[in-house]
N, C-alpha and C positions, 0 to 999 in steps of 0.2 A: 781279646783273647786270640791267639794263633795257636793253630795243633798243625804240626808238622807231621806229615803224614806220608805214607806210598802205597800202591796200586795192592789189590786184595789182600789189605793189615785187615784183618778180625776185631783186633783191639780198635783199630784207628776205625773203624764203619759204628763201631759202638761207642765210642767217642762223640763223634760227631750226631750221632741219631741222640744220645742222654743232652748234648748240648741244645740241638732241637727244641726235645721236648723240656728243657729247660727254658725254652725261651732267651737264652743266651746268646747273640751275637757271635762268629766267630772267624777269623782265616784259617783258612786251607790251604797250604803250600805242601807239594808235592817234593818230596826229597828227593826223588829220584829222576824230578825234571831240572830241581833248583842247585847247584853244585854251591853255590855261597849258604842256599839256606840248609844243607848239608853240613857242612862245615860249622856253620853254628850251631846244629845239634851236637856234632862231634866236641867242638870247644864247651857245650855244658857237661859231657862228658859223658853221654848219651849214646849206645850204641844199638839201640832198638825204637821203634815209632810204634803209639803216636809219640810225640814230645808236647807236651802242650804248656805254654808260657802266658803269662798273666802281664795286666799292664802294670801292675805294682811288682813285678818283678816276680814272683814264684815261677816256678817251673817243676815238670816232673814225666815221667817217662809212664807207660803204658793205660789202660784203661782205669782208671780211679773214680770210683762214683762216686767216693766221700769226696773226694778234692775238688770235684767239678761240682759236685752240692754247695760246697760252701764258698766254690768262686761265684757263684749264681747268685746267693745270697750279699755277696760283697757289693755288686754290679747292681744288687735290684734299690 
């Protein structure tokens, strides 16, 4: 799982802290150090972080704790 993320997102610190305590593995890529991992937010069509993408391919845009419950689930 990657969450594309930037410097004091609210959403992206909650994100990553549910993933945590998910026990979830996760990347952290900073949008606003990475200009390609930018642009790949933008090409999903994305214009807010976090972004957070899955290895079977989902994707989705800000804090979701149903989505990240049930990617947790897929993973366990």
């Amino acid at each position: 799982m990657t969450v594309y993320s930037k410097p004091a997102c609210v959403q992206c610190k909650a994100t990553e802290r549910a993933l945590t305590k998910l026990g979830v593995p996760f990347n952290k890529i900073d949008i606003t150090q990475d200009p390609q991992a930018r642009q790949h937010v933008l090409s999903l069509g994305y214009l807010q972080a976090p972004v957070v993408t899955t290895v079977d391919g989902e994707h989705w845009s800000g804090f979701r704790d149903d989505r990240l419950k049930i990617a947790a689930t897929r993973l366990a």
